[in-house]
N, C-alpha and C positions, 0 to 999 in steps of 0.2 A: 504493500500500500504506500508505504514511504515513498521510495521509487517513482511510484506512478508521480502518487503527487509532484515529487518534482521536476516529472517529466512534463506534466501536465505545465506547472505555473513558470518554469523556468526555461521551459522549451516549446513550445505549440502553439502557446501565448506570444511569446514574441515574435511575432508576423516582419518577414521584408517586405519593402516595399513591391507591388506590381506593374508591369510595365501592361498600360492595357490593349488588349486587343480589340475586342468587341468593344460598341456603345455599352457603358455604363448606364443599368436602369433604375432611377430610385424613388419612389413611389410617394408623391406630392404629399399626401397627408402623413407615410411615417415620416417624411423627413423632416415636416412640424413639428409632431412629438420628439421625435430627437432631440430635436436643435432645443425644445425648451427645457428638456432634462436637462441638457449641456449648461444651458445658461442657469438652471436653478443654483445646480450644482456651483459651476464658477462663481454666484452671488455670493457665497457661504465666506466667512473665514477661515472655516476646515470644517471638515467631516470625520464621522466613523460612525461603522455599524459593524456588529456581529453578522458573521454569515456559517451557512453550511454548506463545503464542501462535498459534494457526493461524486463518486466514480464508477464507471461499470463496463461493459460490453455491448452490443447488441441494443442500443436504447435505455436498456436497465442498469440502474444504478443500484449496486449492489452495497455498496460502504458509504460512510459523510463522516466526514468530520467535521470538527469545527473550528473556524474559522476569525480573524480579526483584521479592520481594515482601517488605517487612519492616513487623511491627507488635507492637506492646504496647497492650494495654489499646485503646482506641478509635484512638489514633493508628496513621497507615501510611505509609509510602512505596512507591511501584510505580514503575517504568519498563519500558518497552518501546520499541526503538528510540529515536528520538530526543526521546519524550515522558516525562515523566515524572509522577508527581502525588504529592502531599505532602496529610496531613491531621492538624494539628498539635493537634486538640483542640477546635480550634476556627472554623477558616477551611481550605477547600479552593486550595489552590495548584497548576494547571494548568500545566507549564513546555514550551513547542516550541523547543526549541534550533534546529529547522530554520528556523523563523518569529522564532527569537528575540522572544518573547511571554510572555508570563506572565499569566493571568487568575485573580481573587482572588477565591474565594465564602464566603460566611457560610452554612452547611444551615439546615435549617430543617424541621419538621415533617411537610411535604409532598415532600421526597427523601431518599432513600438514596443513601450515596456507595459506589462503586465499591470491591471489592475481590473479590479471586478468591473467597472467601467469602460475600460477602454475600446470597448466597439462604440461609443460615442464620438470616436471621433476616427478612429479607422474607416467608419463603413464611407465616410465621404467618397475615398480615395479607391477602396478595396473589392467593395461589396454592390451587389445588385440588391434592393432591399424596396420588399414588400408590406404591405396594412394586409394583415390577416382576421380582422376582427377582434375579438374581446373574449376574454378567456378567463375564467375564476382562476385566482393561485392563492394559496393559502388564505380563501376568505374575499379577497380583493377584488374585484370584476376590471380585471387589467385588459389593456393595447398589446395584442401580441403581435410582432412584430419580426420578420423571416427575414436573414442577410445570409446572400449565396454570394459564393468568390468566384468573381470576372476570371479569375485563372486562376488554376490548380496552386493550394497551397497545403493541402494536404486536411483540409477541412470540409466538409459534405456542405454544410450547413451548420448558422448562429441561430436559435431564438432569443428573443429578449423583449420580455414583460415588462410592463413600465404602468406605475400608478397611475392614473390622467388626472387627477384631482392634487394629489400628493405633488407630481409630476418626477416621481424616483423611481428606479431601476427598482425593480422587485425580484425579478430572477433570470439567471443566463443560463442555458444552454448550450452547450460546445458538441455536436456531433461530429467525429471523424470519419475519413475515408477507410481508415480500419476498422470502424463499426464502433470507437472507444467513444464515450460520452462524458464528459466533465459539466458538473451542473453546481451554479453557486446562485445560493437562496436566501436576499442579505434580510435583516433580522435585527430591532433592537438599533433603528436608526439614532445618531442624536447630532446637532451642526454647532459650531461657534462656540463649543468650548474654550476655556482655559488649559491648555496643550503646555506642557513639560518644553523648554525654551530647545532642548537637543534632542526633541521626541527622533525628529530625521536624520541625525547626527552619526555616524558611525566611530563609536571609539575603539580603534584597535587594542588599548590597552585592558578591555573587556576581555579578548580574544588572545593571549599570550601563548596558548600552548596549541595553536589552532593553525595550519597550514593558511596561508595566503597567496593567492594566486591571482594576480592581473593581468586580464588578458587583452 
């Protein structure tokens, strides 16, 4: 399970860029709901919400864990299990407590870093993206909302649920072309806290006995 997870948020998650071929098709009314999540979210002075991961095969999710997600402005911190990842503005910080590991990236143009969010702003660029109607999730009577990839990137198909009232992200969906399913079902939203001044901060002196590796 470990494993996958980090296959999932460390690898699958971060999307290159697509050079497109076909017309890009993106469907007038989701791309209203988008765009206002986008900006709800940008309004905030930070965010976090509990979420649960789940992972499966075949559509079914077999395992969840759970999950935590804090950010302001471009920076974020996530963990799950025993991984965690930091994006402090500037460098991506990968941490396996299990592995006692740490690996150091600089983004760059051609990826998108990982956050429970980030097809809000990938699908401009990425995704062919349809208004599916309205879907109950846990209670909700949400905008379900279908992003298919203009070119092969190794993902079948995105959904993603989104409050209309609220106007937040209520659940994503990750189906693969290997039939794998990554599903995060965020939980216990709250905005405009009082945030710890180095919540995004990466101290290496935390990590002493811990391989690091910049790549």
């Amino acid at each position: 399970m470990k494993h996958f997870i980090s296959k999932i948020i460390f690898g699958s998650f971060a999307l290159g860029a697509l050079t497109l071929v076909n017309a890009q098709k993106i469907d007038a009314k989701a791309k209203k709901i988008l765009d206002e999540v986008t900006a709800n979210y940008k309004a905030k002075k930070n965010t976090y919400f509990k979420f649960s991961f789940g992972s499966g095969v075949n559509g079914q999710v077999s395992k969840t864990e759970p999950g935590i997600y804090y950010a302001s402005g471009d920076k974020y911190k996530l963990k799950i299990m025993d991984t965690e990842q930091i994006f402090d503005g500037s460098k991506i910080y990968n941490i396996n407590a299990d592995d006692m590991e740490v690996t150091v990236a600089k983004p760059n143009g051609s990826s998108t870093m990982f956050s429970p969010i980030n097809y809000l702003s990938t699908y401009r660029n990425d995704y062919n993206v349809t208004y599916n109607g309205r879907k109950s999730v846990n209670g909700v009577n949400t905008d379900f909302i279908k992003l298919t990839p203009v070119k092969s990137n190794g993902i079948k198909y995105v959904y993603l649920f989104v409050d209309p009232v609220k106007k937040q992200m209520v659940k994503l969906e990750q189906h693969g072309n290997n039939n794998d399913v990554a599903v995060i079902a965020i939980k216990d939203y709250k905005e405009n806290q009082n945030l710890d001044a180095d919540m995004f901060t990466f101290d290496k002196s935390k990590y002493k006995n811990y391989i690091v590796t910049e790549l």
